[in-house]
C-alpha positions in Angstrom: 12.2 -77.8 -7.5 8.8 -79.8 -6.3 7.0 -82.4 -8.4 6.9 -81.8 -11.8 3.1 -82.8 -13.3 3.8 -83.8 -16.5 6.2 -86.5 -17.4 9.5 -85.2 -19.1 10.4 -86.0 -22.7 13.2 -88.5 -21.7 10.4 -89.9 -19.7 7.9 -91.0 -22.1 10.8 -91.6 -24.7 12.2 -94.2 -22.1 8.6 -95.8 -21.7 7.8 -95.6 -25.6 11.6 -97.3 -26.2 10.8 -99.6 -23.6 7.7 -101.1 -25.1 9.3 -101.0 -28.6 12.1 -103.5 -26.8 9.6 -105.7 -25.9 7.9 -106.2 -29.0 10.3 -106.3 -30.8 12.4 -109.1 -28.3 9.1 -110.9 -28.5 8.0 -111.0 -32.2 12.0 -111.6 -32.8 11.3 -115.2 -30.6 7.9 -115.9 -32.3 9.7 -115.5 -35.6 12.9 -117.7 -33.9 10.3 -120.4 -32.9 8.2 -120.6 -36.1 11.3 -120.8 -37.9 12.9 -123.8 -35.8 9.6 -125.5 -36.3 9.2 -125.1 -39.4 11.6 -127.5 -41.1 10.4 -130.6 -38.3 7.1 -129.5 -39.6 8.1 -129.6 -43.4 9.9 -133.1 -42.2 7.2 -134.8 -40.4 4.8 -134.2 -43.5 7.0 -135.5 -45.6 7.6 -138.9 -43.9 4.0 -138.9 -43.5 
C-alpha cells in the first residue's frame, strides 16, 4: 500500500517487549551474580 508513517501497534509492542527482555535478562544476572557472591563474601569475612 506505500510506506506507512507511523509505526504499527505490533511494532512498538515488539520494541517495548523487547527492552522489557533485556532488563529483565540483565537485572535477573545481576541478582544471579550478587547472589553467588554473596555467601564467598559472607565466608571470607568470617575467616577473616
Amino acid at each position: 500500500m506505500g510506506q506507512r508513517i507511523r509505526p504499527t501497534a505490533a511494532d512498538v509492542f515488539a520494541s517495548a517487549d523487547f527492552m522489557r527482555g533485556i532488563v529483565v535478562v540483565s537485572s535477573f544476572g545481576f541478582w544471579a551474580v550478587m547472589l553467588g557472591l554473596m555467601p564467598v563474601l559472607v565466608f571470607r569475612i568470617w575467616l577473616a
